[in-house]
FIVEX-731052 format. One record per residue (C-alpha): x, y, z. Coordinates in steps of 0.25 Angstrom, whole numbers, plus 5000, padded with zeros to 4 digits. Layout:
<rs>
R    x    y    z
R    X    Y    Z
...
</rs>
This chain:
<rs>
R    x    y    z
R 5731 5684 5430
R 5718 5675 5435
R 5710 5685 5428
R 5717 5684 5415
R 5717 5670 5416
R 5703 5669 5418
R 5700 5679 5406
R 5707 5673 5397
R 5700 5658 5401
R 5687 5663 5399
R 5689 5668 5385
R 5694 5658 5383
R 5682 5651 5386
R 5673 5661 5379
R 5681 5657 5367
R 5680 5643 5368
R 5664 5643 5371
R 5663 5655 5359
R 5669 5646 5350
R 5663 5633 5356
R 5649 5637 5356
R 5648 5651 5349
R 5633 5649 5348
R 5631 5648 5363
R 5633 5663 5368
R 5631 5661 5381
R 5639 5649 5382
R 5650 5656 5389
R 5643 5663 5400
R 5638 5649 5404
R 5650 5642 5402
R 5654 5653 5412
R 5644 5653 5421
R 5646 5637 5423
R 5662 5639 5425
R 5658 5647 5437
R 5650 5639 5444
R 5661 5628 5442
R 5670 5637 5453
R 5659 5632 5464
R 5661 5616 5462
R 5673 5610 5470
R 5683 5606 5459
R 5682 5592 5468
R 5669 5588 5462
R 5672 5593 5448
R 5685 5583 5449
R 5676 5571 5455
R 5666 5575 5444
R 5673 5576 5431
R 5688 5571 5433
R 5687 5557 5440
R 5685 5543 5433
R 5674 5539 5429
R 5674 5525 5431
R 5659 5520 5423
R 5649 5527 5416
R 5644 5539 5423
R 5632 5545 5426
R 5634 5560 5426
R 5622 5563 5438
R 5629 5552 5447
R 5643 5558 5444
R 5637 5572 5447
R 5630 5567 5460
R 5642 5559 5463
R 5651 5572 5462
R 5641 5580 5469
R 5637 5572 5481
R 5622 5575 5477
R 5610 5568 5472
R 5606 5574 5458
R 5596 5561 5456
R 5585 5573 5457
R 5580 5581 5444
R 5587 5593 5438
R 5575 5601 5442
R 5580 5599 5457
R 5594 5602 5456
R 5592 5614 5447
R 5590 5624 5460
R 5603 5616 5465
R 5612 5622 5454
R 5606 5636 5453
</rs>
């Protein structure tokens, strides 16, 4: 039964990106790819991140580091070895 479920969401999907963005062929493996590291992030900080008011004008970084705990005042050079 979870199988056919999970069949049937991602074509689905594939249709929606096909449609979407039928230049982009790779679009769907990526989107993919992205989902499934989702699965590793504690649906806490998601909630935190993306669900709770936001009471002023926010900075995305400080919401990020907020959610985080960590300091992402460095470049995009330093944290690329911390996301591979």
């Amino acid at each position: 039964m979870a199988d056919a479920v999970n069949t049937e969401a991602r074509e689905r999907l594939q249709e929606l990106v096909q449609r979407s963005h039928p230049s982009e062929k790779l679009r769907y493996s990526t989107l993919l790819l992205a989902l499934h590291t989702l699965f590793g992030i504690h649906c806490g900080m998601l909630l935190a991140l993306f669900f709770r008011p936001v009471q002023r004008a926010a900075n995305i970084d400080e919401l990020v580091r907020n959610a985080l705990g960590a300091d992402i005042s460095t470049g995009p050079a330093q944290h690329s070895s911390m996301v591979q």
